[in-house]
N, CA, C and O of each residue as an XYZ file, in Angstrom:
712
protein
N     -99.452      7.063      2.216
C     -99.550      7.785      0.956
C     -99.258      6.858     -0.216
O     -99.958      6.399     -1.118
N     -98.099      6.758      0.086
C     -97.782      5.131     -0.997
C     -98.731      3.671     -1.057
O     -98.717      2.818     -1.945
N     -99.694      3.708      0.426
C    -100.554      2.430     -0.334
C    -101.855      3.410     -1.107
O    -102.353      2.905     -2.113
N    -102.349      4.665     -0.690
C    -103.506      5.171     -1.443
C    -103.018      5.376     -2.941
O    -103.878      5.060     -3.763
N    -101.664      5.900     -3.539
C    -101.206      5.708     -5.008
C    -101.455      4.685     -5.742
O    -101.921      4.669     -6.881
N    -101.088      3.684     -4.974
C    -101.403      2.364     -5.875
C    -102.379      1.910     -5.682
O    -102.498      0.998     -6.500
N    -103.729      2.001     -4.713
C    -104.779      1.711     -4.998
C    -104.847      2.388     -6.005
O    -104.323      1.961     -7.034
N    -105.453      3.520     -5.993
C    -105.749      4.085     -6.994
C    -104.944      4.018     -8.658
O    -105.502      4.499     -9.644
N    -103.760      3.435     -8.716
C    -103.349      3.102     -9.596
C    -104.115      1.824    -10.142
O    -104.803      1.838    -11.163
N    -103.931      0.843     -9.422
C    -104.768     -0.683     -9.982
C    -106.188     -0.232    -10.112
O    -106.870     -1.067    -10.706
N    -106.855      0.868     -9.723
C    -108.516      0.679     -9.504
C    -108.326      1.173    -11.246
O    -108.973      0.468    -12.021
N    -107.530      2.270    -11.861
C    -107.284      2.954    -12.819
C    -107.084      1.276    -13.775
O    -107.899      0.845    -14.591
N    -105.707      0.557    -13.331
C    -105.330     -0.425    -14.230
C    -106.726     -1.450    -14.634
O    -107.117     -1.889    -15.716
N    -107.169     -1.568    -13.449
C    -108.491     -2.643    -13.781
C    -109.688     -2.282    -14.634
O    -110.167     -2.912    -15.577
N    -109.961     -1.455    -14.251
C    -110.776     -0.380    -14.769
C    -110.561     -0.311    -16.743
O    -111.380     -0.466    -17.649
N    -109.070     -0.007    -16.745
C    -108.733      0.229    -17.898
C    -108.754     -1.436    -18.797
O    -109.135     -1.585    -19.958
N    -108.313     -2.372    -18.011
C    -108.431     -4.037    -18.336
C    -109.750     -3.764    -18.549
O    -110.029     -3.392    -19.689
N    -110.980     -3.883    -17.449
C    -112.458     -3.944    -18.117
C    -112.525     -3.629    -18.939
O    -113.101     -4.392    -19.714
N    -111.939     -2.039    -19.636
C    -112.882     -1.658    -20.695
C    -112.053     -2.434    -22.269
O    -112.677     -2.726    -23.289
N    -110.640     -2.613    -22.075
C    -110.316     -3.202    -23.070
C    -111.101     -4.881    -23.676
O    -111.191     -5.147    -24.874
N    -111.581     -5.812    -22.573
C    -112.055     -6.809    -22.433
C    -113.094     -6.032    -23.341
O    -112.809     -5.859    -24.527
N    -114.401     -5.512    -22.780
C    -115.311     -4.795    -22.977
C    -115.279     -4.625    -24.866
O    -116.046     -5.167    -25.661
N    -114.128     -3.697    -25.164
C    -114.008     -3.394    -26.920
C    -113.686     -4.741    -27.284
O    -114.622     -5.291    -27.864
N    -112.645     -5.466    -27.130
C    -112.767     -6.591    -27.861
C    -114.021     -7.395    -27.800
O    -114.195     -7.686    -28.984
N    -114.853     -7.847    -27.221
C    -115.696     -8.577    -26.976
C    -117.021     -7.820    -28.147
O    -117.511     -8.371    -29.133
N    -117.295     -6.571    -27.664
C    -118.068     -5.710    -28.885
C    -117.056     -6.119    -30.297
O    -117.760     -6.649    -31.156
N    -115.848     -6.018    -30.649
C    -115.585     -6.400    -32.051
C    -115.410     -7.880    -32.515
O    -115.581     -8.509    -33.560
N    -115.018     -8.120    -31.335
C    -115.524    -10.075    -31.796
C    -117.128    -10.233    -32.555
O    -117.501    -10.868    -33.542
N    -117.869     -9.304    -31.550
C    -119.587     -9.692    -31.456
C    -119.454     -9.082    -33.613
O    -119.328     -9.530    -34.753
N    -119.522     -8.533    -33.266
C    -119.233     -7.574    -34.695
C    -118.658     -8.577    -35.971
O    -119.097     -8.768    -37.105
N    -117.776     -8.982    -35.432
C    -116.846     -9.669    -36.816
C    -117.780    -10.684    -36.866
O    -118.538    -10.692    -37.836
N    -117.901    -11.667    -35.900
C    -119.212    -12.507    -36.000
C    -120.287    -12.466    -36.890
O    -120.645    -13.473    -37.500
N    -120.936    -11.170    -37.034
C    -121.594    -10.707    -37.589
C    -121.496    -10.811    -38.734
O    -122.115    -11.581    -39.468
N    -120.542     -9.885    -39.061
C    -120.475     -9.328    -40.242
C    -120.121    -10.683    -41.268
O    -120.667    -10.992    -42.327
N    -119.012    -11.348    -40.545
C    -119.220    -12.942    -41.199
C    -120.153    -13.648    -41.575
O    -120.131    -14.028    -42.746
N    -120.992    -13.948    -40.916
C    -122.544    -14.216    -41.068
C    -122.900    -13.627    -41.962
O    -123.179    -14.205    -43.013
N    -123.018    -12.074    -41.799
C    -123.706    -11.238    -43.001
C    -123.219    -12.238    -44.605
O    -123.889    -12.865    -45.426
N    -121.840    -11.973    -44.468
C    -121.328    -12.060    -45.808
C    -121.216    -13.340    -46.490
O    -121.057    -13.444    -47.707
N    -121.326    -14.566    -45.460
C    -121.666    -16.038    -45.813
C    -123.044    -15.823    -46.501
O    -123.105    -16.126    -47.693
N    -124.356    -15.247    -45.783
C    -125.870    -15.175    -46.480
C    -125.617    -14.947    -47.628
O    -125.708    -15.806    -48.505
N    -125.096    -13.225    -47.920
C    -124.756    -13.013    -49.313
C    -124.300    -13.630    -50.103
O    -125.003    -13.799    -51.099
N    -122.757    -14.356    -50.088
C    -122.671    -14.929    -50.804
C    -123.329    -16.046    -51.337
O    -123.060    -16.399    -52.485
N    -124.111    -16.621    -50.696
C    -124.998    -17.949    -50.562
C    -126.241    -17.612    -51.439
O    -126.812    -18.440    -52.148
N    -126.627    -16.193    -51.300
C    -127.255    -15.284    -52.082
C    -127.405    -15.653    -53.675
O    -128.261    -16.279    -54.300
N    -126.312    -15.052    -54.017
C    -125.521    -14.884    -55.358
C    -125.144    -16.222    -56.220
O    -125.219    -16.498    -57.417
N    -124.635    -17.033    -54.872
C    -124.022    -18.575    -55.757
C    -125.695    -18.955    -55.896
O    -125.776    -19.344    -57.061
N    -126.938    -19.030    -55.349
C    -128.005    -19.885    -55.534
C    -128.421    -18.889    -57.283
O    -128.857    -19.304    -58.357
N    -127.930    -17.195    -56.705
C    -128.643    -16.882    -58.283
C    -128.061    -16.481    -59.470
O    -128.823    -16.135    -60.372
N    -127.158    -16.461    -59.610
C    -125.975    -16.878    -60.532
C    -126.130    -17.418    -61.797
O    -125.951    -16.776    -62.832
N    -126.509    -18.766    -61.732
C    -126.610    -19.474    -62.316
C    -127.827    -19.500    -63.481
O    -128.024    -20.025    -64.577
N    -128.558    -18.542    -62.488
C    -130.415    -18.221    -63.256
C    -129.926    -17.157    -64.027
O    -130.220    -17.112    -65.222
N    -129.000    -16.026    -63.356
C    -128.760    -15.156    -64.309
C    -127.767    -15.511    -65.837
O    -127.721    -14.955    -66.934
N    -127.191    -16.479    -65.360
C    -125.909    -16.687    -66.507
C    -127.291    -16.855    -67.596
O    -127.570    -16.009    -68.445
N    -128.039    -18.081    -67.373
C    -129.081    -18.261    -68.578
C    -129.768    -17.506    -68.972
O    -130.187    -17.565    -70.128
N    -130.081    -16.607    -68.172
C    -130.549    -15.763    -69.168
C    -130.021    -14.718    -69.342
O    -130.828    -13.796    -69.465
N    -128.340    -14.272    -69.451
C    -127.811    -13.949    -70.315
C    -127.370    -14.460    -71.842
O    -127.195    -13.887    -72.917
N    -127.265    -16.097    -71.285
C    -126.877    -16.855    -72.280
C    -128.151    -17.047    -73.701
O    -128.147    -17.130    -74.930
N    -129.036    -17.042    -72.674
C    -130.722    -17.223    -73.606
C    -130.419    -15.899    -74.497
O    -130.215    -16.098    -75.694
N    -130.368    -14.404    -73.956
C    -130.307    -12.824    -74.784
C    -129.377    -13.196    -75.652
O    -129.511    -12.985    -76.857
N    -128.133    -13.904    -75.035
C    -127.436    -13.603    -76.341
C    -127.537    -14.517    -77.449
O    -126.825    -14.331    -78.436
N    -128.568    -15.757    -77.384
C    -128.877    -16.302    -78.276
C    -130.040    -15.748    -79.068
O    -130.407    -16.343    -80.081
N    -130.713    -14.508    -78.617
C    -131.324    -14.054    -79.240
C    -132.775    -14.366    -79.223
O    -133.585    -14.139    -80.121
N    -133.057    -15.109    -77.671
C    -133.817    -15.858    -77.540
C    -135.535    -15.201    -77.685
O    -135.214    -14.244    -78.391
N    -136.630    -15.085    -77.573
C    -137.597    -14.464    -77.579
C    -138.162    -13.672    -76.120
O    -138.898    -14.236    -75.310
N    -137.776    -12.588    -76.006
C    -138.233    -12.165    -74.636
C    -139.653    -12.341    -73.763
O    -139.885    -12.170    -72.567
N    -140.514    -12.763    -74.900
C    -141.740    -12.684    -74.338
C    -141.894    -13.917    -74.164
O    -142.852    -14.209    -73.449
N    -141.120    -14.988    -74.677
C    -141.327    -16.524    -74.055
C    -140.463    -16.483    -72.854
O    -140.725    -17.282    -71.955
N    -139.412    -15.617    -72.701
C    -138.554    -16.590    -71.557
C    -139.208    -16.719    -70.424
O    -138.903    -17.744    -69.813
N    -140.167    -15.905    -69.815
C    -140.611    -16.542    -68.569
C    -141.316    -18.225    -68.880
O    -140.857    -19.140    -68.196
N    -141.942    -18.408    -69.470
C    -142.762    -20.065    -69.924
C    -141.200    -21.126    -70.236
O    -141.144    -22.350    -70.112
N    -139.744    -19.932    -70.775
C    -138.934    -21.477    -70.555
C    -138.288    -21.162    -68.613
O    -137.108    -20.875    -68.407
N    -138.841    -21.234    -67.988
C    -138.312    -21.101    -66.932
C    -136.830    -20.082    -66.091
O    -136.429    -20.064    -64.928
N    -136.474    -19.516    -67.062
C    -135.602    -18.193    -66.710
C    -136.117    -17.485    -65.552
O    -137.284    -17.410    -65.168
N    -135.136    -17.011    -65.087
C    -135.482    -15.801    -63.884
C    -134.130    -15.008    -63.493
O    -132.989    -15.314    -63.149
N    -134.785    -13.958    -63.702
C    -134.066    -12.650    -63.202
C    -134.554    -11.859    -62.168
O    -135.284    -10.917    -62.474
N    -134.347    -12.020    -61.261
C    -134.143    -11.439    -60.148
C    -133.463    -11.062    -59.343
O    -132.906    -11.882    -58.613
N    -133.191     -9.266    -59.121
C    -131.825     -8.837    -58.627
C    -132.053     -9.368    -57.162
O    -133.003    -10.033    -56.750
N    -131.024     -8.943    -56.522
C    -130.762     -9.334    -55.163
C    -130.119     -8.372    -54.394
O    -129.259     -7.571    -54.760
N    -130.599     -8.517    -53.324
C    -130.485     -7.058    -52.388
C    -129.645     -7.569    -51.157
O    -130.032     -8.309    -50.253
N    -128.516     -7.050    -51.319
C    -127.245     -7.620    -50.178
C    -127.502     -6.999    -49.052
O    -127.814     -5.811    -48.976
N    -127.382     -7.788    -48.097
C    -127.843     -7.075    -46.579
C    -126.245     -6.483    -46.279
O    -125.166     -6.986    -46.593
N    -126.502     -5.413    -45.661
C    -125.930     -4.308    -44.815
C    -125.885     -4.213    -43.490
O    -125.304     -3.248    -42.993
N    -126.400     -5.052    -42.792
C    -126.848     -4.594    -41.188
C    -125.867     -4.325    -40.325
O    -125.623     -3.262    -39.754
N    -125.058     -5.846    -40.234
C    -124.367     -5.956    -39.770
C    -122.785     -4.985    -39.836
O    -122.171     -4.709    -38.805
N    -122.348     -4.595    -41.124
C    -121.707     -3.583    -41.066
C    -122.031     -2.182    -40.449
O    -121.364     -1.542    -39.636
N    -123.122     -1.893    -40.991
C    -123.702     -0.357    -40.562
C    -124.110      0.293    -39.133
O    -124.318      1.436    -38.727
N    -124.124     -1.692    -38.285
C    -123.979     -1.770    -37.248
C    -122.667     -1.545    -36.367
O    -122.406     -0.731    -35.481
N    -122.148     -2.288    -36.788
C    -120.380     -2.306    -35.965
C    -119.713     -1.037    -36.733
O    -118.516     -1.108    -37.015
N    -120.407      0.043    -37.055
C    -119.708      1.187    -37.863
C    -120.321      2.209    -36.236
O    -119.707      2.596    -35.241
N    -121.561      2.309    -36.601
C    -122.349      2.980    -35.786
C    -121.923      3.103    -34.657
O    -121.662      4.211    -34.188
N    -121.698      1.469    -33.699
C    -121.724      1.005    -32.368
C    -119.829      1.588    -31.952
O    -119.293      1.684    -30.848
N    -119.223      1.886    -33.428
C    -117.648      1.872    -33.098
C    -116.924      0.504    -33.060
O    -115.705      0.561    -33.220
N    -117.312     -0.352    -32.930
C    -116.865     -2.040    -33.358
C    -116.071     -1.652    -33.681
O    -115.163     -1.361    -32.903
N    -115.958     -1.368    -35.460
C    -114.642     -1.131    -36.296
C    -113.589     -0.417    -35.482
O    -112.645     -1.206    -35.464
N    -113.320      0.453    -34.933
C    -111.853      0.915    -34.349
C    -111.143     -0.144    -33.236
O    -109.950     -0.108    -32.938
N    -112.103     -1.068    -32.703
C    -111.248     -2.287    -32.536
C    -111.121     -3.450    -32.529
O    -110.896     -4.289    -31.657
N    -111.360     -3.469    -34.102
C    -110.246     -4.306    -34.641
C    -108.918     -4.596    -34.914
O    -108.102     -3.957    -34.251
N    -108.377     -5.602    -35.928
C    -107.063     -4.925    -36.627
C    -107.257     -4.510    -37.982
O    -107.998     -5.058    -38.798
N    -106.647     -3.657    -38.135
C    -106.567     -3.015    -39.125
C    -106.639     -4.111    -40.312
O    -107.621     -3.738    -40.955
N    -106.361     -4.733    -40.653
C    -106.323     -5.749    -41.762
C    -108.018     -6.106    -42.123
O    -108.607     -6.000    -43.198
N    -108.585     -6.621    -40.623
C    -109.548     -6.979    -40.767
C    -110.417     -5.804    -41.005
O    -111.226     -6.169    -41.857
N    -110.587     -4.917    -40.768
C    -111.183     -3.729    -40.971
C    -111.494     -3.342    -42.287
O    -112.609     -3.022    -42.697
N    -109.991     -3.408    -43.199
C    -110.229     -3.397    -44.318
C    -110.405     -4.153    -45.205
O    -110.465     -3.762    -46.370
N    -110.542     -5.564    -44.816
C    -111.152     -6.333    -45.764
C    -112.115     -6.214    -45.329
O    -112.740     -6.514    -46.347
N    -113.196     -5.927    -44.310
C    -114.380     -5.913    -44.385
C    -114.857     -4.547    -45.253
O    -115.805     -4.721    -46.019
N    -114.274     -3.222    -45.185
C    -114.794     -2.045    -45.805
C    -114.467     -2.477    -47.448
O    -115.331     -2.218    -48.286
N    -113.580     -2.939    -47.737
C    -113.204     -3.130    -48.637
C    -114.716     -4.001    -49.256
O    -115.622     -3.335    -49.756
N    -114.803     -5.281    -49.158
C    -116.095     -6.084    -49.558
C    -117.487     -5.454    -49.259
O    -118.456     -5.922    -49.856
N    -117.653     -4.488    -48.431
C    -118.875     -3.684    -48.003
C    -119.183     -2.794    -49.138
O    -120.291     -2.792    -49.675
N    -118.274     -2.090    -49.478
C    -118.254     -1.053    -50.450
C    -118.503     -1.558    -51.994
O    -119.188     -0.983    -52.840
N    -117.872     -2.608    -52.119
C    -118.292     -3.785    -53.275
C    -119.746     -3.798    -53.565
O    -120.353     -3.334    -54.530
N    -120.304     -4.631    -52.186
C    -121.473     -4.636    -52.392
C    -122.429     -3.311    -51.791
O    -123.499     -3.706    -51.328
N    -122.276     -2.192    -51.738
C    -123.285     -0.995    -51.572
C    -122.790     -0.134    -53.712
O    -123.431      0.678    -54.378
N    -121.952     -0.593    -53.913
C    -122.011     -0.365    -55.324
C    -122.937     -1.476    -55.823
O    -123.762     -1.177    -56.687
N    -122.876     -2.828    -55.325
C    -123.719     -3.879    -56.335
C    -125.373     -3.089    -56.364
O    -126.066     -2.612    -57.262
N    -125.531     -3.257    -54.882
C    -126.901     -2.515    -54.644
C    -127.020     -1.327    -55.463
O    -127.616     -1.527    -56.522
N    -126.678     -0.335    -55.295
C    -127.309      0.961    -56.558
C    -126.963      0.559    -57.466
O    -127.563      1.322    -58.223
N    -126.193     -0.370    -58.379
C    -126.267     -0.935    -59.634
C    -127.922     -1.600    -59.719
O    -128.924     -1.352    -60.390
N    -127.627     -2.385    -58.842
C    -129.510     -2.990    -58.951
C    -130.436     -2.242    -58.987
O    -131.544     -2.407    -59.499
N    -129.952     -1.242    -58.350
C    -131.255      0.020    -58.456
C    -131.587      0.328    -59.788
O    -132.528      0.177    -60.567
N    -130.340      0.870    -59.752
C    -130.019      1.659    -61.273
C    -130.925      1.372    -62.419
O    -131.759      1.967    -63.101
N    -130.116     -0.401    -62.274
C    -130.738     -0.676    -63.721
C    -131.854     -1.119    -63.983
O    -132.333     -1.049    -65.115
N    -132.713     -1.879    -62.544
C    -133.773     -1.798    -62.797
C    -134.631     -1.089    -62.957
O    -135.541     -1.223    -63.774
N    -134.451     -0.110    -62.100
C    -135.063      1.161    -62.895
C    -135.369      1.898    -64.062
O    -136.400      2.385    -64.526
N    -133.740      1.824    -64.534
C    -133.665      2.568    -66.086
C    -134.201      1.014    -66.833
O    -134.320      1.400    -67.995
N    -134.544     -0.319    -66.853
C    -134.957     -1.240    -67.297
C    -136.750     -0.981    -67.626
O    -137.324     -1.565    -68.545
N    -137.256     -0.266    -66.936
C    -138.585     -0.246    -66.765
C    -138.873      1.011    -67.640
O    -139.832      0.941    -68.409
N    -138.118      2.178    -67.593
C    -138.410      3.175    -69.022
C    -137.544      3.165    -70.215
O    -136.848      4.028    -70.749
N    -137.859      1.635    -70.532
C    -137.003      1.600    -72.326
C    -137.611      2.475    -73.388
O    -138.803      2.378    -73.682
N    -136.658      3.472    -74.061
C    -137.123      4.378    -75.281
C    -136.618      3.481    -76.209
O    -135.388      3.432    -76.208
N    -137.195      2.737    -77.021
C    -136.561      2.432    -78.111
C    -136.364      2.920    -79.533
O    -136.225      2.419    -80.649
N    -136.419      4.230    -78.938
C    -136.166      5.474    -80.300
C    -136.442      4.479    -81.990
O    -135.524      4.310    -82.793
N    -137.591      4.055    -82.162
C    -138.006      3.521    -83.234
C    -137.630      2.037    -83.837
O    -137.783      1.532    -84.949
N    -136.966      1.483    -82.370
C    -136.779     -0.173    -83.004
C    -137.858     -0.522    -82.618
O    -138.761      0.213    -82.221
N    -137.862     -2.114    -82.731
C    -138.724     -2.883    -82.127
C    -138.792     -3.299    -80.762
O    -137.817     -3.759    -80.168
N    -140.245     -3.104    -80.104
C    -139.899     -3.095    -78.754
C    -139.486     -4.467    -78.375
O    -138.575     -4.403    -77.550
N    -139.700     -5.256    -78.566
C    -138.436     -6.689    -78.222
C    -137.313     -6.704    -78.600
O    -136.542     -7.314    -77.859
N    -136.776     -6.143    -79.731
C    -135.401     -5.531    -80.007
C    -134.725     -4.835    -78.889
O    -133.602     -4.969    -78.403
N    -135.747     -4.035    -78.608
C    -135.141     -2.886    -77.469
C    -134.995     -3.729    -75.739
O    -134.146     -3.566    -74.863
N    -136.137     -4.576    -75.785
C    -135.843     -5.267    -74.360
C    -135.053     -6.243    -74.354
O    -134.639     -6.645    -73.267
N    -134.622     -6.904    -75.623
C    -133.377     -7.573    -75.413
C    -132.119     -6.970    -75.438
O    -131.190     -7.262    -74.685
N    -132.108     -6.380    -76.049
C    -130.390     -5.255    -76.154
C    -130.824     -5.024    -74.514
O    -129.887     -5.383    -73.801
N    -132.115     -4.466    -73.638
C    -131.192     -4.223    -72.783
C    -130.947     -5.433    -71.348
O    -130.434     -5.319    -70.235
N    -131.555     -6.464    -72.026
C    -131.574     -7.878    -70.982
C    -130.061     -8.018    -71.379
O    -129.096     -8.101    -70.619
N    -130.084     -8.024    -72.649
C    -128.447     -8.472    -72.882
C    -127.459     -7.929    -71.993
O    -126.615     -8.630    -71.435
N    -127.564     -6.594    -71.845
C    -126.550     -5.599    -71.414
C    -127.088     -5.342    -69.776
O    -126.154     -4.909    -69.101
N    -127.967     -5.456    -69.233
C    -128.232     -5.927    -67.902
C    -127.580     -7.376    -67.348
O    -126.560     -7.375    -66.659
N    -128.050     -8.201    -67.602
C    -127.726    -10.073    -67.384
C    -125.833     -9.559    -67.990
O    -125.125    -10.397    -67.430
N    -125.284     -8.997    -68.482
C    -123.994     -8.902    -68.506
C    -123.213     -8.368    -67.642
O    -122.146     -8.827    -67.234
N    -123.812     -7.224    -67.296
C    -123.331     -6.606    -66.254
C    -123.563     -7.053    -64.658
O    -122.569     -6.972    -63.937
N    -124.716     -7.483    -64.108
C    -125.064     -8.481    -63.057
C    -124.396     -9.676    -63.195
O    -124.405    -10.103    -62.041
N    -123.659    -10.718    -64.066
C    -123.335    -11.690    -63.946
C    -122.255    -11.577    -63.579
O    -121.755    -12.146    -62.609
N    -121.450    -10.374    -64.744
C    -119.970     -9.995    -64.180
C    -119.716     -9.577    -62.644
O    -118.992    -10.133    -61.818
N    -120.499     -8.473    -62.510
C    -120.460     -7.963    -60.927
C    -120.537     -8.922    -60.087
O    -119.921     -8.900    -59.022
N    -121.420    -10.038    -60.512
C    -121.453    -10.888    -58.892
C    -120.505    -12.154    -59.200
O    -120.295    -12.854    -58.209
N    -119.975    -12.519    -60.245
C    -118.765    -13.287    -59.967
C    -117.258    -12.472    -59.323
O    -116.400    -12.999    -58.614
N    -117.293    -10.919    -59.883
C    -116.395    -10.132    -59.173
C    -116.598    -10.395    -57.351
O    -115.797    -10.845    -56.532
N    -117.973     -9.913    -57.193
C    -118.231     -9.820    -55.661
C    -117.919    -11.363    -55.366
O    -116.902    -11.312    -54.676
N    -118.244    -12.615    -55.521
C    -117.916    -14.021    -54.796
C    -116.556    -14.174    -54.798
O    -116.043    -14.948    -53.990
N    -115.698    -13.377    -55.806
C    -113.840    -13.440    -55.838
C    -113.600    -12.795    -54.492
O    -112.757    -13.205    -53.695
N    -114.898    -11.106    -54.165
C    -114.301    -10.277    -53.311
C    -114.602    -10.993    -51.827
O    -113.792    -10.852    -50.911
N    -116.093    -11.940    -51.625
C    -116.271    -12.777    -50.548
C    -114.957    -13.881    -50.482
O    -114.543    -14.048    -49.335
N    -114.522    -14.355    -51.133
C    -113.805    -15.228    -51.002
C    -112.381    -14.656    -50.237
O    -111.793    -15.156    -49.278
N    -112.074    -13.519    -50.955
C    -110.815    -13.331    -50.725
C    -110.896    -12.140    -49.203
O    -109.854    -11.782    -48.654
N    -111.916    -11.793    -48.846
C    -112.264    -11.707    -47.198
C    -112.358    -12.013    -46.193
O    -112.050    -11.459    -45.138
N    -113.003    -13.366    -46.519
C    -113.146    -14.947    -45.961
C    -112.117    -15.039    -45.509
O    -111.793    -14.788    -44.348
N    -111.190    -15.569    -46.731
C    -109.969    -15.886    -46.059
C    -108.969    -14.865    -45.261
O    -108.206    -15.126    -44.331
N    -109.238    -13.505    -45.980
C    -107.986    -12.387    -45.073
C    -108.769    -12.537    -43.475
O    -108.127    -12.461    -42.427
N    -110.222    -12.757    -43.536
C    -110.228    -13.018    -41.852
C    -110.080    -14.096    -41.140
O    -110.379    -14.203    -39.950
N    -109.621    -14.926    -41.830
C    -109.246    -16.364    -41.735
C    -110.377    -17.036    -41.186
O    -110.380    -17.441    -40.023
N    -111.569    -17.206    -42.155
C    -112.648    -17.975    -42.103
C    -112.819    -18.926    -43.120
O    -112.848    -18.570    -44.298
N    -112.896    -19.696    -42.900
C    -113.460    -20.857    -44.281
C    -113.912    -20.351    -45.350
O    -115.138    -20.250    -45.312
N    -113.348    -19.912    -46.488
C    -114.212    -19.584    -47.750
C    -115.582    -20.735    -47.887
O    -116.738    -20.347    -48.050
N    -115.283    -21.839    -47.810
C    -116.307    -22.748    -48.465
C    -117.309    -22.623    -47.893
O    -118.383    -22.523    -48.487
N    -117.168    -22.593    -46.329
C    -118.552    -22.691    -45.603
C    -119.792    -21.801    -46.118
O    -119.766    -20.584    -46.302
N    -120.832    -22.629    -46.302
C    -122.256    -22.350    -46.962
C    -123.179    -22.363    -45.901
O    -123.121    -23.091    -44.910
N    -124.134    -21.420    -46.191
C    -125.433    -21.091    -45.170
C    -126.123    -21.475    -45.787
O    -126.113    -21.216    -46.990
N    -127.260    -22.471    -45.069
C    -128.608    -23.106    -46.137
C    -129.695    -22.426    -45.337
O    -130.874    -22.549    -45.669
C-alpha cells in the first residue's frame, strides 16, 4: 500500500515538475519575444525621430508647406507592432512570469497602443482640415505644427519608456536591430 502511495505521489510530483518546466519555457519563449518586439520599435522611432524633429523644426520656422516635400522632410507615422504581446497575453505566457517583468512589459505596451490611436487620430483628423476662413497653408501648418509636436514628444516619451523596460528586464538598453 505504501509503495502504490508514493508511486503515485512522484507520478503526481513529476508530472507537476513537467508542467512547471513546460510554463517557464512558454514565458521565456514570450519574453524573448516581446524583447525583440520592443528592440524593432524602438529602432523604429530612433531611425524616425529625427525626420520628425525637422519638420517640426521647419513648421515652426514657418517654413512653406507646399515646398517641404522638394526640401526633403518626411513625416511618416509609424505603426508599433503588437504581436508579440497580444500573443503571450492570449497563449497565458504573462501569468508566468514575475511580476515585475509583467509589468514593465504592460506598462510599455499600453504606451505604445496609446501611441498607435494617437497616429490614427491625428492622421485622420489631419486629412479633414476646416480652416474656418484662414488660409489653407495657414491652416496646414498650425496643424503640422501641432501634429510634429505632439509625435516628437510622444516618441521621445516612448524611447525613455523602451529604455527604462530594457533595463527593468535586464536587457541591454543599447542593443540596436538593423
Amino acid at each position: 500500500m505504501l509503495s502504490i502511495f508514493l508511486a503515485v505521489f512522484l507520478a503526481f510530483g513529476v508530472s507537476e515538475w513537467r508542467e512547471v518546466r513546460k510554463n517557464k519555457a512558454l514565458a521565456a519563449t514570450a519574453l524573448a519575444g516581446m524583447v525583440d518586439e520592443i528592440n524593432r520599435n524602438k529602432h523604429l522611432i530612433e531611425q524616425m525621430l529625427p525626420s520628425h524633429e525637422r519638420v517640426r523644426n521647419y513648421s515652426r520656422q514657418g517654413g512653406d508647406v507646399a515646398q517641404m516635400s522638394t526640401d526633403s522632410l518626411t513625416f511618416l507615422p509609424i505603426i508599433l507592432r503588437g504581436t508579440a504581446w497580444r500573443t503571450a497575453s492570449e497563449t497565458g505566457a504573462m501569468i508566468h512570469m514575475e511580476y515585475k517583468q509583467a509589468t514593465a512589459l504592460a506598462e510599455v505596451y499600453t504606451f505604445q497602443e496609446a501611441y498607435n490611436k494617437l497616429t490614427e487620430n491625428m492622421m485622420s483628423s489631419s486629412f479633414s482640415i476646416n480652416n474656418y476662413g484662414a488660409d489653407k497653408e495657414d491652416a496646414q501648418l498650425a496643424v503640422l505644427q501641432w501634429i510634429s509636436f505632439v509625435f516628437v514628444e510622444n516618441e521621445r516619451m516612448l524611447l525613455q519608456a523602451y529604455e527604462k523596460t530594457l533595463t527593468a528586464l535586464g536587457e541591454d538598453p543599447a542593443v540596436r536591430v538593423e
